[in-house]
TORDRENFI-62195 format. One line per 2 residues: their letters; for each residue x, y, z of N, C-alpha, C. Coordinates in steps of 0.1 Angstrom, whole numbers, plus 5000, padded with zeros to 4 digits. Example, Ala and Ser with C-alpha at 12.3 -4.5 7.8 and 13.67 -1.06 7.14 Angstrom:
2
AS	5132/4943/5078/5123/4955/5078/5132/4967/5078 | 5128/4978/5071/5137/4989/5071/5129/5000/5079
//
This chain:
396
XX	7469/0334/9040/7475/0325/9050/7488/0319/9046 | 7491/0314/9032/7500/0314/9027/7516/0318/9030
XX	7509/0332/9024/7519/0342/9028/7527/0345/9041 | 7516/0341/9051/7522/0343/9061/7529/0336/9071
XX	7528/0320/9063/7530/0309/9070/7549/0310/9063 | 7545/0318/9053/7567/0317/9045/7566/0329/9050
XX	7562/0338/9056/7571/0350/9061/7576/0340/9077 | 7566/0334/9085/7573/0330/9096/7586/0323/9094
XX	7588/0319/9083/7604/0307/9085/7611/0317/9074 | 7607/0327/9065/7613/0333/9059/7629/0343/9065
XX	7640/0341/9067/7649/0349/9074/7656/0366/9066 | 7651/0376/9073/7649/0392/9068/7666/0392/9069
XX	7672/0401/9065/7683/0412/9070/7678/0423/9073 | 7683/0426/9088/7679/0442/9087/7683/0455/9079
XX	7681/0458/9074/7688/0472/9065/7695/0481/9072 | 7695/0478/9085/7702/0491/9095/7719/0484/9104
XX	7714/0472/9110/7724/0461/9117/7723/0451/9106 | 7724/0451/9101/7725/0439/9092/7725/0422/9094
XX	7719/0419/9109/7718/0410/9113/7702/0402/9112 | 7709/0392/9109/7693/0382/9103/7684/0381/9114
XX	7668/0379/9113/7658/0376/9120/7651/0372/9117 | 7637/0365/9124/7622/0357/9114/7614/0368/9121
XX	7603/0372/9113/7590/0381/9114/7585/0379/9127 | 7588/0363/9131/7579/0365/9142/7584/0366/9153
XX	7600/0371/9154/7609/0374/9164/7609/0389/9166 | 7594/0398/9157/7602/0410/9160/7592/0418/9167
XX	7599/0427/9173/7591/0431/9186/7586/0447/9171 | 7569/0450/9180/7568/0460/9173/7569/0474/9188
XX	7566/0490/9184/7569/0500/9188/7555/0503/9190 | 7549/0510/9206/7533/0515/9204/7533/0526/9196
XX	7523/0530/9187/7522/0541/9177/7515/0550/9183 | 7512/0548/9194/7503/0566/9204/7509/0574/9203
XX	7499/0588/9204/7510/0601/9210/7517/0601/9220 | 7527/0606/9225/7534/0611/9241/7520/0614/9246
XX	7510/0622/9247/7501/0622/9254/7491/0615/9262 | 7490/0603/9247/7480/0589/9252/7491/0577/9258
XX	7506/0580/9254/7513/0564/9258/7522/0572/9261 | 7531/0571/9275/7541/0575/9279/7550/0574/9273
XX	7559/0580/9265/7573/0576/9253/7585/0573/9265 | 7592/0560/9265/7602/0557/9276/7614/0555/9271
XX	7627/0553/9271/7641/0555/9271/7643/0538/9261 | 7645/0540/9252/7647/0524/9242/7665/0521/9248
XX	7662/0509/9257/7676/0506/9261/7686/0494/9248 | 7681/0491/9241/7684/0485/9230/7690/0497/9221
XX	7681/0502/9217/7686/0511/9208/7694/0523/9211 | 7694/0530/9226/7706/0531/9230/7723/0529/9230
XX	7716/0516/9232/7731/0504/9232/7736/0504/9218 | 7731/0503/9212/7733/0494/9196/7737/0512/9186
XX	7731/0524/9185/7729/0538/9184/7731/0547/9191 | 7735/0544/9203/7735/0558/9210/7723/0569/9211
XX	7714/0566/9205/7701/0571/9207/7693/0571/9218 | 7691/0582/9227/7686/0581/9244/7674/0590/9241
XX	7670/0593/9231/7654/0600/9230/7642/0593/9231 | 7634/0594/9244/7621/0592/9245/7614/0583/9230
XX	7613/0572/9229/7601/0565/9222/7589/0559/9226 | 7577/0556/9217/7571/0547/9221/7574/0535/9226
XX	7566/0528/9237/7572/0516/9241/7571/0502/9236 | 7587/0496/9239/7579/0485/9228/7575/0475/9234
XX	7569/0469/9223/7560/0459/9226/7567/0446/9226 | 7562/0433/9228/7572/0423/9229/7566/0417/9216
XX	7577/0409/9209/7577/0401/9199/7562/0389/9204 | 7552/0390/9195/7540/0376/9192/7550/0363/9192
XX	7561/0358/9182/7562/0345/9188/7557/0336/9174 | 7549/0351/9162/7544/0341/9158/7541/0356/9143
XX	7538/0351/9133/7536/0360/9122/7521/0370/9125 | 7523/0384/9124/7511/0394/9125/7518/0402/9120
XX	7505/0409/9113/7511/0421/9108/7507/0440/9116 | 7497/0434/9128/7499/0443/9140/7496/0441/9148
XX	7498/0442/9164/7500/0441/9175/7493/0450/9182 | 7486/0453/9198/7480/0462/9206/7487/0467/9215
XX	7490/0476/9218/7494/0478/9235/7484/0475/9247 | 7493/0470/9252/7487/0463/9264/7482/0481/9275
XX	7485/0488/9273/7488/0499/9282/7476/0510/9277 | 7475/0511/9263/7467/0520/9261/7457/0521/9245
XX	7461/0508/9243/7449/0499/9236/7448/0501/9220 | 7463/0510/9218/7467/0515/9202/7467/0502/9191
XX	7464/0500/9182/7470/0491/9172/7486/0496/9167 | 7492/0488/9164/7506/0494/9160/7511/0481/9147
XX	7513/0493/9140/7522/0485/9128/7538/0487/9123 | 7541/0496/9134/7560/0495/9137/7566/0484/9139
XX	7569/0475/9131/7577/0463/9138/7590/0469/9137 | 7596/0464/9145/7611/0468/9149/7621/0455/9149
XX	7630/0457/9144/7646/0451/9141/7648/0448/9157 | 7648/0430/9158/7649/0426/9172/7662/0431/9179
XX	7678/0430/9169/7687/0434/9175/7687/0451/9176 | 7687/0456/9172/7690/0471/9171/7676/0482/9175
XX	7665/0475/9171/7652/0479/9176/7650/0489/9165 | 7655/0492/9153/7651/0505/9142/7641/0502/9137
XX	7634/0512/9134/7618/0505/9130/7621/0500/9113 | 7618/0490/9108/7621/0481/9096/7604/0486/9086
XX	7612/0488/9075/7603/0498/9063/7593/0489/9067 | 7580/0493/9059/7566/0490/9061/7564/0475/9051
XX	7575/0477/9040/7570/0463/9033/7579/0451/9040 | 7588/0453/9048/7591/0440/9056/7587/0431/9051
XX	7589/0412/9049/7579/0405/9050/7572/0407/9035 | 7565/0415/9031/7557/0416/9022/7562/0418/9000
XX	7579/0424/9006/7581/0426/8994/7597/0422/8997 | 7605/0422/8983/7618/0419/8984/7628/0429/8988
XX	7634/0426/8996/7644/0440/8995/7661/0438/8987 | 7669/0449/8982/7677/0446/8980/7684/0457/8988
XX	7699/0451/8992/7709/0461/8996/7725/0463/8987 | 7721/0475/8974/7729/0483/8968/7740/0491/8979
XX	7755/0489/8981/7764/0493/8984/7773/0503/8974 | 7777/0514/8977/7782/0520/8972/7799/0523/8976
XX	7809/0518/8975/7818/0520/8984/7833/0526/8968 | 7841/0528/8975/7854/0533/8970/7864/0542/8980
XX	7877/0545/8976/7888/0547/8981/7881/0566/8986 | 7888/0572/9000/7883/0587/8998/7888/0594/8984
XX	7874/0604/8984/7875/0613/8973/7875/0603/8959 | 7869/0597/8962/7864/0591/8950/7851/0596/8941
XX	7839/0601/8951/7831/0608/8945/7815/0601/8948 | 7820/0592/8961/7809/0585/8963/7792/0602/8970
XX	7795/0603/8976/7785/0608/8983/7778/0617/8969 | 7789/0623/8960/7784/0630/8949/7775/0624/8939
XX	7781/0610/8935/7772/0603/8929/7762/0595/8935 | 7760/0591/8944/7752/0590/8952/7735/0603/8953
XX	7743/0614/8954/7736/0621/8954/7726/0624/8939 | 7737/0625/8930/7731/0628/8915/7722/0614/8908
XX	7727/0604/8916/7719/0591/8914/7706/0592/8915 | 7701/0592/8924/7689/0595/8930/7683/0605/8922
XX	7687/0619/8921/7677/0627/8911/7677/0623/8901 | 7685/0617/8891/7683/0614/8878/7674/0602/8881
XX	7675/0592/8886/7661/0579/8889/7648/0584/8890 | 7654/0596/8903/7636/0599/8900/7632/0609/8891
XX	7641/0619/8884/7634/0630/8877/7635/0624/8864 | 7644/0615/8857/7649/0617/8844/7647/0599/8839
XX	7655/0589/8848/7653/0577/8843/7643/0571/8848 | 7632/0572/8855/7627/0568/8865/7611/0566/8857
XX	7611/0585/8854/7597/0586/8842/7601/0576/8828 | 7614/0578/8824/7615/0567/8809/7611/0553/8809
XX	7615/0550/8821/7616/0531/8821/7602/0531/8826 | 7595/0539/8836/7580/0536/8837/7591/0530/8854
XX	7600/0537/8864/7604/0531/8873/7602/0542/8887 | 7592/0545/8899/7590/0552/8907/7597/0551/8918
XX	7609/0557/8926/7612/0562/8933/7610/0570/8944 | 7607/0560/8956/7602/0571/8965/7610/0566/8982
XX	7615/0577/8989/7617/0576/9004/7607/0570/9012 | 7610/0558/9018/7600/0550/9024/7598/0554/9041
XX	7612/0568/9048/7611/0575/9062/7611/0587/9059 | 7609/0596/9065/7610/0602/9073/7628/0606/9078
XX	7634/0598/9081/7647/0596/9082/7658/0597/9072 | 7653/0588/9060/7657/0591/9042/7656/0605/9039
XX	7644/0609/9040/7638/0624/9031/7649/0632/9036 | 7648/0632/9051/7656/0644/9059/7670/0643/9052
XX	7677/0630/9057/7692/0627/9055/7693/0631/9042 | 7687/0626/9029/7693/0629/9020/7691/0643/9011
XX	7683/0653/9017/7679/0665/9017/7688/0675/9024 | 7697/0671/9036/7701/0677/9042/7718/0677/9037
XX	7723/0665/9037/7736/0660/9035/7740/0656/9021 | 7730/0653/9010/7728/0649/8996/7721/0663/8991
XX	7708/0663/8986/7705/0672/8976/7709/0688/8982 | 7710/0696/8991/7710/0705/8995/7726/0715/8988
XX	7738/0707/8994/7748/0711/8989/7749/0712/8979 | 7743/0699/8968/7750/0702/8952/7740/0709/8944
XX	7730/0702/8951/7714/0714/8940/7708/0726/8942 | 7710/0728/8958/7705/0744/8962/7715/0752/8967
XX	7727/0748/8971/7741/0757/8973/7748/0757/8962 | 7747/0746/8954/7757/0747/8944/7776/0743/8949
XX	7774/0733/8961/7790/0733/8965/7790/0720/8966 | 7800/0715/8967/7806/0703/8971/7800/0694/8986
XX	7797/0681/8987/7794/0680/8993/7808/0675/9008 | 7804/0675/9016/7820/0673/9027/7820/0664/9029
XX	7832/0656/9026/7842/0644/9033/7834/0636/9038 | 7825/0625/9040/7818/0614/9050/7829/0609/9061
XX	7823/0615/9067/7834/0611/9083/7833/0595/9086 | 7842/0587/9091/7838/0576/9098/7829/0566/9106
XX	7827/0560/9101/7813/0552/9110/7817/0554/9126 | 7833/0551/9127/7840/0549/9140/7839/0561/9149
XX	7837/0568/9141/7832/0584/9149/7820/0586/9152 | 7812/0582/9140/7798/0591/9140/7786/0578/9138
XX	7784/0570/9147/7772/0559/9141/7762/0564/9132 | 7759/0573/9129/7745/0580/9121/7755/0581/9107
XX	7766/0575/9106/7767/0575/9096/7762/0557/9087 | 7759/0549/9097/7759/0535/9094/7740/0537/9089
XX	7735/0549/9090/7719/0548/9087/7717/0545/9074 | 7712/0540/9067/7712/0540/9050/7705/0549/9047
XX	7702/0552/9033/7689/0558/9027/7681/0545/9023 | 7665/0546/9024/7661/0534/9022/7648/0536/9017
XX	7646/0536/9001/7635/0536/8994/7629/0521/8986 | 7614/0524/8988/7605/0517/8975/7613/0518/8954
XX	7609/0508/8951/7609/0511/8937/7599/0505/8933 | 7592/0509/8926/7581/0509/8923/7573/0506/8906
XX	7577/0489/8898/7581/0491/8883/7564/0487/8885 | 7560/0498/8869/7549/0496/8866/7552/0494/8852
XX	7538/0495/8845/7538/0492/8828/7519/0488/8826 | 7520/0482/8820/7506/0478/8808/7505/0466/8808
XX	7494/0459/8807/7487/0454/8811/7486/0446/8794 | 7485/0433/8789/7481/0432/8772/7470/0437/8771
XX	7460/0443/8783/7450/0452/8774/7449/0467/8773 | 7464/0471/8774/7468/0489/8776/7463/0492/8789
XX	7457/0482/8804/7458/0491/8813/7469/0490/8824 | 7471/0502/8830/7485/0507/8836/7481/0495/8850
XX	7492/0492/8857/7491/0485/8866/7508/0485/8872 | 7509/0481/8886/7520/0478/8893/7523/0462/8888
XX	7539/0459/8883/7543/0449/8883/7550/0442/8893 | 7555/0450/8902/7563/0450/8914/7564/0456/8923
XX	7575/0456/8934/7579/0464/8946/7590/0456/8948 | 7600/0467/8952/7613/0466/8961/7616/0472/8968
XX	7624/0472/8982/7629/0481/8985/7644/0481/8984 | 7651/0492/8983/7664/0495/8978/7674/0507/8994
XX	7682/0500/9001/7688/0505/9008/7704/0510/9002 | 7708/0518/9001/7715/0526/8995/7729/0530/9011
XX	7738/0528/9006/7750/0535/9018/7756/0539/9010 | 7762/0550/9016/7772/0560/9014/7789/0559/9024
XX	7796/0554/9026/7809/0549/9035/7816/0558/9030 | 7827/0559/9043/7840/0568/9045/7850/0560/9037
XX	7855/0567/9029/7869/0561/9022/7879/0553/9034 | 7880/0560/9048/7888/0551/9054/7886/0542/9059
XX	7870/0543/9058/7866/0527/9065/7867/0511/9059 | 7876/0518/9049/7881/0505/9038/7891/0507/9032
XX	7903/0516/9043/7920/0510/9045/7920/0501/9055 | 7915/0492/9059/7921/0484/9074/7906/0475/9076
XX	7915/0464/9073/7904/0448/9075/7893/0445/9086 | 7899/0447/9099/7897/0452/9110/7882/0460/9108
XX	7884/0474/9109/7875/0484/9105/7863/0481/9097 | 7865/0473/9083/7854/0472/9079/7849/0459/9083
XX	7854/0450/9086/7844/0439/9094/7835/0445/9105 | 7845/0454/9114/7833/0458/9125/7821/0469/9116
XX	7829/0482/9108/7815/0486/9102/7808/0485/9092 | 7814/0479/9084/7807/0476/9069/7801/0462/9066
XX	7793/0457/9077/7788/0444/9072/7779/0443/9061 | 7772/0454/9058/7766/0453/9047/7771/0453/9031
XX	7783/0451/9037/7790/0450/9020/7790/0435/9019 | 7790/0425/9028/7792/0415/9025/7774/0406/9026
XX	7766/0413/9029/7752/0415/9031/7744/0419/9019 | 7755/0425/9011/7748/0435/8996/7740/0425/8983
XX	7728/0425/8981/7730/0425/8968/7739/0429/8957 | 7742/0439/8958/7753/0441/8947/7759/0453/8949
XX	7770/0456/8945/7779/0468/8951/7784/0475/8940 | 7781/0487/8941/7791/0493/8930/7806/0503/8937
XX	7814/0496/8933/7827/0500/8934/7828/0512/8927 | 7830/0525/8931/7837/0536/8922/7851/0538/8929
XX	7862/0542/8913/7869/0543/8914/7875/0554/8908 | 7886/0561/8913/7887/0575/8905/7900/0575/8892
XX	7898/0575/8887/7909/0576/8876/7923/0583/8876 | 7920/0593/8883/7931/0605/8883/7939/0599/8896
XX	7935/0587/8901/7947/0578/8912/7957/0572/8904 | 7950/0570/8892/7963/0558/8885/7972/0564/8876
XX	7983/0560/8879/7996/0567/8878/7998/0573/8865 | 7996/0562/8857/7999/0564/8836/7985/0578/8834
XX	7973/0574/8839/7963/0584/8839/7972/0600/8842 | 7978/0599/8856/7982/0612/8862/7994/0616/8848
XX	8002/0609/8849/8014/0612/8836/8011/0618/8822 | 8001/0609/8819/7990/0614/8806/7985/0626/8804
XX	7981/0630/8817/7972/0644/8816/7979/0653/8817 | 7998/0651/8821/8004/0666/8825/7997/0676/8828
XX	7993/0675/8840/7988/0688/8845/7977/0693/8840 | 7971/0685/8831/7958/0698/8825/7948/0698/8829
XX	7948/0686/8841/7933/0691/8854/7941/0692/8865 | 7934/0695/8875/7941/0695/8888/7942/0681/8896
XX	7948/0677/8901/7950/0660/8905/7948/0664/8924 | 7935/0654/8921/7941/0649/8936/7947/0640/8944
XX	7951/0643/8960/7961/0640/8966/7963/0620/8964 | 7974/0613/8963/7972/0597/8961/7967/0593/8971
XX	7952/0582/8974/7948/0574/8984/7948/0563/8982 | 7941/0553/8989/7945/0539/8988/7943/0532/8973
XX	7955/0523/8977/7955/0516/8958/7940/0511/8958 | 7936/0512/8944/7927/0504/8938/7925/0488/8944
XX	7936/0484/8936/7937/0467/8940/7938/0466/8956 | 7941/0473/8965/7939/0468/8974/7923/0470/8986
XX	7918/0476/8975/7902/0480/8981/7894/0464/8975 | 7900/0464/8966/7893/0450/8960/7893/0434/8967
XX	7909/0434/8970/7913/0426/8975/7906/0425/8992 | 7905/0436/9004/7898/0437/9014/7886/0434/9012
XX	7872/0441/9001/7862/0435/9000/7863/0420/8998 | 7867/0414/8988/7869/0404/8987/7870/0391/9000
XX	7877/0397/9009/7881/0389/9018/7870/0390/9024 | 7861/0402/9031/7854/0404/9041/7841/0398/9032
XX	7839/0400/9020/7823/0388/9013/7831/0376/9016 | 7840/0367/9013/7846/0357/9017/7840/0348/9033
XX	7846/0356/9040/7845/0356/9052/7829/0359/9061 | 7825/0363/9058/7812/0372/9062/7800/0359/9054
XX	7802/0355/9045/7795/0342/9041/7798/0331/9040 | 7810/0329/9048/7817/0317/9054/7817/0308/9039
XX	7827/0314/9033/7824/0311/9015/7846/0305/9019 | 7846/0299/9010/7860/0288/9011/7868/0296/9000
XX	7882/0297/9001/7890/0310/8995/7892/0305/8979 | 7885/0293/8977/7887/0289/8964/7872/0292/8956
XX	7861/0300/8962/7848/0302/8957/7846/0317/8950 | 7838/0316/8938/7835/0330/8935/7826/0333/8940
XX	7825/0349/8941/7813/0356/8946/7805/0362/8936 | 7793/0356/8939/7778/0356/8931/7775/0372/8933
XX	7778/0375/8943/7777/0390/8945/7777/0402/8934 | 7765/0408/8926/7771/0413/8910/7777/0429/8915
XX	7793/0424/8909/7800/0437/8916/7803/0444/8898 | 7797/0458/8902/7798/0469/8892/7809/0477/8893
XX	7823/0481/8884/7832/0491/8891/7832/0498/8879 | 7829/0511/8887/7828/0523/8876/7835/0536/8876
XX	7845/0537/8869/7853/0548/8873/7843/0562/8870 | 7850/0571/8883/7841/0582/8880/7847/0591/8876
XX	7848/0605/8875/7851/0618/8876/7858/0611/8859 | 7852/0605/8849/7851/0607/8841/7851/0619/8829
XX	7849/0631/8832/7848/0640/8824/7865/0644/8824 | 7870/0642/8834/7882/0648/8834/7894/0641/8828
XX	7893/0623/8822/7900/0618/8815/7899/0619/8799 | 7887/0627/8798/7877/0629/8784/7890/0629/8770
XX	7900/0635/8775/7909/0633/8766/7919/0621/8762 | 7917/0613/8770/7923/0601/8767/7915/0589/8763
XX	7904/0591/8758/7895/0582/8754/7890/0592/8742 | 7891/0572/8732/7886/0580/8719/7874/0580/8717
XX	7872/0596/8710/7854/0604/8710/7850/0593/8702 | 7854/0581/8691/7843/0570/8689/7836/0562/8698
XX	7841/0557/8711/7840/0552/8720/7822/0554/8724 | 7815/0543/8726/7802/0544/8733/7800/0551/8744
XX	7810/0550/8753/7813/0558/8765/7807/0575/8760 | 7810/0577/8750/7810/0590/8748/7796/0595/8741
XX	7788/0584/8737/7775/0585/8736/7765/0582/8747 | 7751/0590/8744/7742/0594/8751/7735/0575/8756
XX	7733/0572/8766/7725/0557/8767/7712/0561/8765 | 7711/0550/8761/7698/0546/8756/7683/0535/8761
XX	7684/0539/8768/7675/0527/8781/7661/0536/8783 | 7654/0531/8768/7640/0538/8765/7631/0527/8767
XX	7630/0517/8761/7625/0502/8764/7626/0495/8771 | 7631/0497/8780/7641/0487/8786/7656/0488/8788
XX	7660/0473/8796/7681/0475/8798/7683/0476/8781 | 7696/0484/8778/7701/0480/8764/7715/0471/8769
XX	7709/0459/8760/7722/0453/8772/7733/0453/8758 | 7734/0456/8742/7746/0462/8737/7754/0471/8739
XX	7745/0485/8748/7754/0497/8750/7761/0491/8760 | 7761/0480/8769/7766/0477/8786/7774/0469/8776
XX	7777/0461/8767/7784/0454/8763/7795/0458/8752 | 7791/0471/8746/7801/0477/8743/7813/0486/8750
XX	7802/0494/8760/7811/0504/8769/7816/0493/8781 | 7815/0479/8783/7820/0468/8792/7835/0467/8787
XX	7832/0465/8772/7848/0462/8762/7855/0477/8763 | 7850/0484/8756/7857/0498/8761/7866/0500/8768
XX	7854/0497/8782/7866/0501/8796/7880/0491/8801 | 7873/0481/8793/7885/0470/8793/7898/0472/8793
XX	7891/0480/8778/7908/0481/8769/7914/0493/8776 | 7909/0496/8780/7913/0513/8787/7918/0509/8800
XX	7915/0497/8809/7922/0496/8819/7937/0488/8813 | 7935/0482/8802/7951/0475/8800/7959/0490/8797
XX	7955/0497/8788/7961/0509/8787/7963/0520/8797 | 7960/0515/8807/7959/0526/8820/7972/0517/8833
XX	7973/0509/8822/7984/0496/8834/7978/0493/8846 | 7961/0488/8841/7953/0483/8855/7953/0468/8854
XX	7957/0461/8850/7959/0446/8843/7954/0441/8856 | 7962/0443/8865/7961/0434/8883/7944/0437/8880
XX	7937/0449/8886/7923/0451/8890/7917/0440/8879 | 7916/0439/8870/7908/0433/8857/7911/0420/8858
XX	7920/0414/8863/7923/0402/8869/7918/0397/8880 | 7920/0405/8889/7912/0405/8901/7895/0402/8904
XX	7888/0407/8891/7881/0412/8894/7875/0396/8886 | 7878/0393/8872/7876/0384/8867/7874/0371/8874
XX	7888/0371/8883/7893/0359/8894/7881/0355/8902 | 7875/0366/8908/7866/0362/8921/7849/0367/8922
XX	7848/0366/8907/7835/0376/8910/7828/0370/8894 | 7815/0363/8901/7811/0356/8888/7807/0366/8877
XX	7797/0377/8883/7791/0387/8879/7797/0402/8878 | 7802/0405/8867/7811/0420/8869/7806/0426/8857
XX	7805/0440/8860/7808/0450/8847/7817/0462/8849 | 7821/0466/8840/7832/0479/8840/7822/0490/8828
XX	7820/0504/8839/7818/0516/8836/7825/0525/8836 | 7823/0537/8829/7826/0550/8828/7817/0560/8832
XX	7814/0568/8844/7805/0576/8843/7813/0590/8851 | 7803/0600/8850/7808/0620/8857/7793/0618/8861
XX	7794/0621/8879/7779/0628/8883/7780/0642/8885 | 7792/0648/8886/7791/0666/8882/7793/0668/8870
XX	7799/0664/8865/7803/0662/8850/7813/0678/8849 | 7819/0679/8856/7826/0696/8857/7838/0691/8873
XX	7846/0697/8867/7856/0701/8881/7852/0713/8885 | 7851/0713/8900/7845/0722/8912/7853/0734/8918
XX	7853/0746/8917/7866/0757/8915/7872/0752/8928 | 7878/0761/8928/7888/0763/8939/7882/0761/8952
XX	7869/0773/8954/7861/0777/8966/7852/0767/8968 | 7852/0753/8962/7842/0744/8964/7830/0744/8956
XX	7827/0755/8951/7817/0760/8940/7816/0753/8926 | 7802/0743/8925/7796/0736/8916/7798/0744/8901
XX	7802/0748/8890/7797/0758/8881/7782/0751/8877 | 7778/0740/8875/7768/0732/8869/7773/0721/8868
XX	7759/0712/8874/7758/0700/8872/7751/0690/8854 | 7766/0684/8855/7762/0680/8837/7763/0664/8837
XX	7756/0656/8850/7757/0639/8847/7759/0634/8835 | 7769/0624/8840/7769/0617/8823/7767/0602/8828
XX	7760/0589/8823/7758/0579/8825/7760/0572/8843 | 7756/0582/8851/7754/0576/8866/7744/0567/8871
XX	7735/0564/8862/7728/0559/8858/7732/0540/8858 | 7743/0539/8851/7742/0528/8841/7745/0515/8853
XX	7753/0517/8863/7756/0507/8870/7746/0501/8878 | 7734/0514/8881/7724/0509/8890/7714/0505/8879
XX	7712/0506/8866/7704/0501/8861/7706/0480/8854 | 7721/0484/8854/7728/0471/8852/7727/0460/8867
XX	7728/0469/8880/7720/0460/8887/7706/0456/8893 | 7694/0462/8883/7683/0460/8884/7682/0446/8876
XX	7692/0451/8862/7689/0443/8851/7696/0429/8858 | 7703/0427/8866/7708/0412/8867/7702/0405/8877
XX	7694/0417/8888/7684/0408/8896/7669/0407/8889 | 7669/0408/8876/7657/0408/8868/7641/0413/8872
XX	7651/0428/8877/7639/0438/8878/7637/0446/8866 | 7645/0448/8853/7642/0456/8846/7646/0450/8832
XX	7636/0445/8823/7638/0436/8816/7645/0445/8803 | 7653/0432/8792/7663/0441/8784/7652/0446/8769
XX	7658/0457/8765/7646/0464/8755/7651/0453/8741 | 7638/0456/8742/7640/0443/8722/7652/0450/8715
XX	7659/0445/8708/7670/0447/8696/7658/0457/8686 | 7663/0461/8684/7660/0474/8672/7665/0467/8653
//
């Protein structure tokens, strides 16, 4: 009874519109077949998605905390509650467990969708079994999306994945991926048990939807909505980088400055939490340069960066405090002084990474040679570790 007396005054974000609601404002969906409940035209979710396919009908919001509802029409129990603005059906632990919203954002061709993609398998095949951390697609919608547009191109074709088009074009780009995490462990008497649940919504955004202030207010509210964001950024943008390497990878084309992606977020968490231009943001922002393997020569092989992490026991919060200093020194030497300023300035909670989720430049024809991840891992384990989901491993 408890429980359900703080879910009614408890206020959700949706993971989809990112607009706030109480449990007991939210309308649920009938769960019948087409056969037993006529499926009718969702004029909400039309509006809000563009989506005009036949659903169950919904039901009207109780008024009051339940965790299922009847149809009045053909006598189903239903445990769909639905997102009052937007009407998307809201994961099943709603209400019952914490959610966080991880943002992924950076300038185009940065490498988001890639690591993104390599993220995910390494959590669940590789760091996921170590830490004792389970990983799982909580739709139907997840599985498909990131099977189709994520694992398919880089793991079973072996290619590159394509460009993320604009939200402004394509609303099914504003869908997240949206999984459970699932931390278990032992018990002081060796038996295995769940210590938790969260759920973890994951975006993937178009590099241009964050040239122009405009733009990402109307589609990126969830950056200012985020638990925590990880910023990638590509190295081979910054100028002394490009000079350095004469030519000995292939450079891509120049897109929007660094510091001015920072400065836009900035403004839009600002504003979007109606936060005063002299406040820091609590928000724990991670910026990790990627495509890493290709600056490999300008960083020296003593460097922790270049060793294997270690997050057997737990966070190792020395390796994050080493390779933090690392990247430091490597942005003064990279003449990123402004960003490291920036970032210091307005943001209580920061770290600076290095990671490769191909770990390889991609030929000519698009063609993967092999996937060799190096530390894609570490930003999202760094923001487990600061919402104190993943505790730090004892000192050795």
């Amino acid at each position: 009874m408890l429980h359900g007396l703080f879910a009614t005054f408890r206020k959700e974000v949706c993971p989809y519109c990112f607009e706030g609601y109480r449990l007991k404002a939210t309308p649920f969906r009938c769960a019948s077949p087409p056969g037993r409940c006529t499926p009718e035209r969702d004029e909400v979710r039309h509006r809000v998605w563009q989506e005009g396919t036949p659903l169950g009908r919904v039901l009207a919001a109780p008024n009051r905390f339940v965790d299922t509802i009847r149809c009045e029409t053909c006598g189903q129990t239903s445990r769909k509650r639905l997102c009052p603005h937007c009407h998307m059906e809201l994961p099943h632990t709603t209400g019952k467990f914490r959610n966080l919203i991880f943002a992924v954002i950076g300038a185009k061709e940065a490498g988001k969708s890639h690591y993104l993609a390599v993220l995910i398998e390494q959590i669940r095949k590789h760091v996921g079994p170590t830490l004792d951390i389970l990983l799982e697609p909580l739709n139907d919608r997840t599985i498909h999306r990131y099977r189709e547009h994520f694992y398919e191109p880089i793991f079973r074709r072996g290619t590159v994945i394509r460009a993320t088009v604009s939200a402004l074009a394509d609303r099914s780009v504003q869908m997240p991926l949206v999984y459970s995490l699932t931390l278990a462990g032992k018990d002081p008497f060796g038996r295995r048990r769940i210590k938790g649940v969260v759920s973890l919504v994951f975006f993937d955004t178009a590099g241009e939807d964050l040239d122009d202030e405009d733009t990402m207010s109307t589609v990126n509210k969830y950056i200012y909505r985020s638990d925590g964001i990880i910023l990638l950024l590509d190295p081979l943008q910054l100028l002394r980088v490009r000079d350095r390497l004469n030519g000995s990878v292939p450079l891509p084309n120049v897109n929007t400055e660094t510091s001015d992606i920072v400065s836009r977020t900035t403004k839009l968490i600002l504003a979007g939490r109606n936060l005063s231009a002299d406040s820091m943001i609590a928000t724990p922002l991670a910026v990790a340069f990627s495509k890493f393997d290709a600056v490999g020569p300008l960083v020296d092989p003593q460097f922790q960066l270049n060793a294997e992490p270690n997050h057997v026991a737990g966070y190792d919060r020395a390796d994050f405090a080493a390779i933090n200093s690392e990247m430091q020194s490597l942005l003064a030497e990279w003449d990123c002084q402004t960003l490291l300023h920036q970032v210091e300035t307005r943001y209580k909670t920061f770290g600076f990474f290095g990671l490769s989720a191909l770990g390889c430049n991609p030929h000519a024809d698009q063609k993967i040679p092999r996937v060799l991840p190096r530390r894609v891992e570490d930003p999202f384990l760094w923001l487990l570790h600061q919402h104190r989901l993943l505790p730090a491993a004892r000192s050795r």
